[in-house]
N, C-alpha and C positions, 0 to 999 in steps of 0.2 A: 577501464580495465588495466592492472596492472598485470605483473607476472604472478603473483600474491591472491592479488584477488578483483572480483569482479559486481559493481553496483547495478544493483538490478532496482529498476524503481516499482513500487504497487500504486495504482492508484487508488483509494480510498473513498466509498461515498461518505459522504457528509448529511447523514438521515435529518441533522440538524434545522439544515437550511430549512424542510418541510416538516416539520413537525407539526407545524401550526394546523395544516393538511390530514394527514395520515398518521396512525398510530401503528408504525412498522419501526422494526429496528430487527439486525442481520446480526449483533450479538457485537461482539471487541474483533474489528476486521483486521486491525494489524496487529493484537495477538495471535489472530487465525495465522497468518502469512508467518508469523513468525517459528509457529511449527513447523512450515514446511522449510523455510531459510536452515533453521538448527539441525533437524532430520537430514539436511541434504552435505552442509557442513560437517556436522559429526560424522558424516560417510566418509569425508576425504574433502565433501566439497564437488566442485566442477572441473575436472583435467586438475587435480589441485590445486586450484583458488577456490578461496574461501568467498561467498557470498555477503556482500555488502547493503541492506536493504534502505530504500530509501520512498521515505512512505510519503504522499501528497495528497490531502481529501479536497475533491469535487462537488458541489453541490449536482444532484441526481435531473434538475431543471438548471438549462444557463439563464443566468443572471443579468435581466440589461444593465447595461453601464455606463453613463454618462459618456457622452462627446465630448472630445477633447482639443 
């Protein structure tokens, strides 16, 4: 956070990882978030910072991963 503004992070599923699985999908998640980031910014924002997003996708199952 600055004085400026403020990073908010989404976390993102990654319908990817299981595709092989299931034929689901939740549409473009961080266009979704992005309507609300811009909505909330074109108001003024938060105490006037402006919203910084910072998007990271997860597979929806964790993933074993080798020892190291």
């Amino acid at each position: 956070m600055t004085k400026d503004a403020i990073k908010v992070g989404f976390a993102i599923i990654d319908y990817d990882a299981i595709s092989n699985f299931v034929d689901y999908e939740r549409g473009d998640q961080e266009a979704t978030a992005r309507v609300f980031v811009d909505a909330i910014n074109g108001a003024g924002g938060i105490n006037g910072r402006k919203i910084v997003p910072y998007f990271k996708k997860y597979p929806p199952i964790p993933v074993a991963r080798p020892a190291r």
